[in-house]
C-alpha positions as CSV (number, residue, x, y, z in Angstrom):
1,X,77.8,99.7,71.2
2,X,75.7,102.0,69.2
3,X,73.6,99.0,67.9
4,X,72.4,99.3,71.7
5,X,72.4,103.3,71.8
6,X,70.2,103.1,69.3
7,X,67.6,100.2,70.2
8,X,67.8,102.2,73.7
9,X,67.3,105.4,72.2
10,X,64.7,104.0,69.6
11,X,62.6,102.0,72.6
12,X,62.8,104.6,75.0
13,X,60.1,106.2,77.1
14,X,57.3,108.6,76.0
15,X,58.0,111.3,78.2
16,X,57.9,114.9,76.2
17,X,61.0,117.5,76.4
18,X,60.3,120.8,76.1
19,X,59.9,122.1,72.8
20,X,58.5,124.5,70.2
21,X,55.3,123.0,69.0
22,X,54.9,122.7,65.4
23,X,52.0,123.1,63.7
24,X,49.5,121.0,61.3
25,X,50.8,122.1,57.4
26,X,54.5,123.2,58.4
27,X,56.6,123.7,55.3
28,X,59.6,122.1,57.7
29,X,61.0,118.9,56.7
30,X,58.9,115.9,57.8
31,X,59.9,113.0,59.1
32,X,59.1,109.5,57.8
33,X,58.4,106.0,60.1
34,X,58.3,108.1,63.3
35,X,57.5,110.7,65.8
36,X,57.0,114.7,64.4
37,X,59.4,116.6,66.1
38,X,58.8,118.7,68.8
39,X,61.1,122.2,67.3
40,X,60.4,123.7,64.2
41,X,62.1,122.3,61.6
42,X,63.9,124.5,59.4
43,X,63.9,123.0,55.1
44,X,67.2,121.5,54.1
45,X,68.2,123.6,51.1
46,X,68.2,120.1,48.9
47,X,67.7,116.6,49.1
48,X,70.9,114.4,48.9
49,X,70.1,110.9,48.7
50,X,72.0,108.5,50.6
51,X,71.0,105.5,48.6
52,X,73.8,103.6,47.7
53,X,76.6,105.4,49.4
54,X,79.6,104.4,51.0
55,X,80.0,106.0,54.3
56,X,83.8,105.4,54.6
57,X,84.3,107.4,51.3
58,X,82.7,110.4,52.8
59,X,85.8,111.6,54.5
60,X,88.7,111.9,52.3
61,X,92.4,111.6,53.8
62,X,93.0,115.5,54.8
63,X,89.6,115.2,57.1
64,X,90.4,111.6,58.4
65,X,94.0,113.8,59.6
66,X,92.2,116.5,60.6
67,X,90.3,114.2,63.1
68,X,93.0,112.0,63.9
69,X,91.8,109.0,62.4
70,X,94.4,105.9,61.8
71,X,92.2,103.4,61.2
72,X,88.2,102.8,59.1
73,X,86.7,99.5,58.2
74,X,83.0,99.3,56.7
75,X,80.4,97.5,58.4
76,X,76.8,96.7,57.3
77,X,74.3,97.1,60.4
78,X,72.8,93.7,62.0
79,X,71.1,94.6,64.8
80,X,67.4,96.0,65.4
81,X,68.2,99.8,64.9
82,X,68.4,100.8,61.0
83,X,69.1,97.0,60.2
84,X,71.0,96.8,56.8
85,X,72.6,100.4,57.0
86,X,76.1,100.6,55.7
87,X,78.5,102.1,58.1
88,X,82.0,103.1,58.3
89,X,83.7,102.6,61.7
90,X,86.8,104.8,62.6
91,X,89.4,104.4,65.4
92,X,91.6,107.4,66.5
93,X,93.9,108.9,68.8
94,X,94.4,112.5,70.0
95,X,97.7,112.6,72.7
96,X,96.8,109.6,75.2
97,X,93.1,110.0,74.3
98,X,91.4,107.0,72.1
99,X,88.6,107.3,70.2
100,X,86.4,106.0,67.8
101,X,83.4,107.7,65.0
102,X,80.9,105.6,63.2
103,X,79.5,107.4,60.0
104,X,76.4,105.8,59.0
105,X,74.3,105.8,55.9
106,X,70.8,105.5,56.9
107,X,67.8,105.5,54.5
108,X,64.9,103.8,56.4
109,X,64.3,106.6,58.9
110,X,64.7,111.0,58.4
111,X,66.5,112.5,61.6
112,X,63.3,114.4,63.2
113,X,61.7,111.8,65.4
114,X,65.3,112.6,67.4
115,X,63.7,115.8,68.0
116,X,60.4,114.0,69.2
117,X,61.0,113.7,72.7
118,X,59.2,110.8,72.5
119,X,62.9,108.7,72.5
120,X,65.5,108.0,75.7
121,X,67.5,110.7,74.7
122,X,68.5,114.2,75.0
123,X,68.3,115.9,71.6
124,X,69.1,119.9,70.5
125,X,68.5,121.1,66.7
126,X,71.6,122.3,65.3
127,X,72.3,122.8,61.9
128,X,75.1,121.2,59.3
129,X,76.1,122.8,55.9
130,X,72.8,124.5,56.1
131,X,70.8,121.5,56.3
132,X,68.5,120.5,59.4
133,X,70.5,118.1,62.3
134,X,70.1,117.4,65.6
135,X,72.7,116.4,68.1
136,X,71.3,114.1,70.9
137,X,73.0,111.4,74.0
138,X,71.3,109.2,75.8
139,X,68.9,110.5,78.2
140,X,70.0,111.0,82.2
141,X,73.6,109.7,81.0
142,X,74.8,113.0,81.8
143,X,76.6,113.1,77.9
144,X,79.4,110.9,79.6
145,X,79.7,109.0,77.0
146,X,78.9,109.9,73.3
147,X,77.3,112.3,70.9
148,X,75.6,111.6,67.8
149,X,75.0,113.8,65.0
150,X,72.2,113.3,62.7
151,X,71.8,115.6,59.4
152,X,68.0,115.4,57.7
153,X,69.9,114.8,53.8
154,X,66.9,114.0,52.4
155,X,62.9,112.7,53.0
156,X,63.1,109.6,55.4
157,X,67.2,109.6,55.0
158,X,69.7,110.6,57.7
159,X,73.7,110.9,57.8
160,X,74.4,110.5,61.1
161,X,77.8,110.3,63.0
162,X,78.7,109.5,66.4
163,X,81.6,110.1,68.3
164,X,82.9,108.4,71.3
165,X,85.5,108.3,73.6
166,X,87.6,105.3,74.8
167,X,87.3,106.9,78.8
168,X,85.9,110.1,79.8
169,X,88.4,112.6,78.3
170,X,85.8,114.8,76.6
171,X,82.9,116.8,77.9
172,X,79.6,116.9,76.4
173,X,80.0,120.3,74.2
174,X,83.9,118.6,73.0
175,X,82.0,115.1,72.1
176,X,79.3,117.3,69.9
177,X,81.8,119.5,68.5
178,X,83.9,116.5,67.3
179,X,80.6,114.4,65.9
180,X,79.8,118.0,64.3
181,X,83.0,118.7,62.7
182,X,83.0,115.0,60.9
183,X,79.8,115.9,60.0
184,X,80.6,118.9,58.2
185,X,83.5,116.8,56.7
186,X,81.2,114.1,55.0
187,X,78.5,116.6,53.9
188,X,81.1,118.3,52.0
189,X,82.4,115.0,50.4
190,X,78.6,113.8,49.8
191,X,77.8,117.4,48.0
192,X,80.5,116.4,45.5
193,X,78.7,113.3,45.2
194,X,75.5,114.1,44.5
């Protein structure tokens, strides 16, 4: 499912969102293989590297409780969108709510060309841990069904996470604030790491 998110959000139309333009020479982050965002881009206080690193070793046992995890497996990407990125994919339960989060690990693309407004989706800067991140849905899907939370680690590298709910239990701001939170969780596992 987010195999197709992503070739969706990575084909989609070449309409622009509103946005702050950024100018020529910004000292923001730049993104690598892709549009320049459309916001200002604030620097991420390091760069963390995600080459080589497991994504479901970035939540410990505590966070996967906190988020009501009871089951990860790892996957390697096969379709279109960030082909060969390692993933981990979670499935959880909150009271009669199922759920799932994929953590991915991808180092072919940075997170700003979310910000673009050149892809099918509907993207907001936010930040995690202090570094740069945008959370974004599918564009016109009225947030129904997902959110996705990419955090710029490093030049041409993103950790992103997406969170989705088995039926429509969540609202948009909920879905975000869950993809966030897990977020937060494997940044501070990956700062130990690097």
């Amino acid at each position: 499912m987010v195999a197709l998110l992503c070739a969706v959000a990575l084909t989609g139309c070449t309409e622009s969102e509103p946005g702050q333009a950024v100018p020529a020479g910004n000292g923001g982050a730049q993104g690598s293989g892709g549009s320049k965002p459309s916001v200002a881009i604030p620097p991420r206080p390091r760069e963390m590297k995600l080459d080589g690193v497991d994504p479901c070793k970035l939540l410990t046992q505590e966070q996967l409780g906190q988020l009501k995890v009871n089951r990860k497996r790892n996957k390697t990407q096969d379709g279109d969108a960030f082909k060969g990125s390692p993933q981990c994919l979670m499935d959880g339960t909150e009271g009669k709510n199922a759920f799932d989060y994929e953590v991915w690990a991808i180092t072919s693309e940075g997170f700003e060309p979310w910000l673009s407004g050149k892809r099918n989706v509907e993207a907001k800067l936010v930040s995690i841990d202090d570094f740069p991140a945008a959370d974004y849905h599918i564009r016109g899907s009225g947030g129904a069904f997902d959110c996705a939370t990419a955090v710029g680690v490093a030049e041409g590298q993103q950790l992103m996470v997406v969170f989705r709910p088995s039926r429509n239990a969540f609202t948009q701001e909920q879905m975000c604030s869950k993809s966030e939170q897990a977020a937060h969780f494997a940044m501070q596992t990956l700062k130990t790491l690097k």
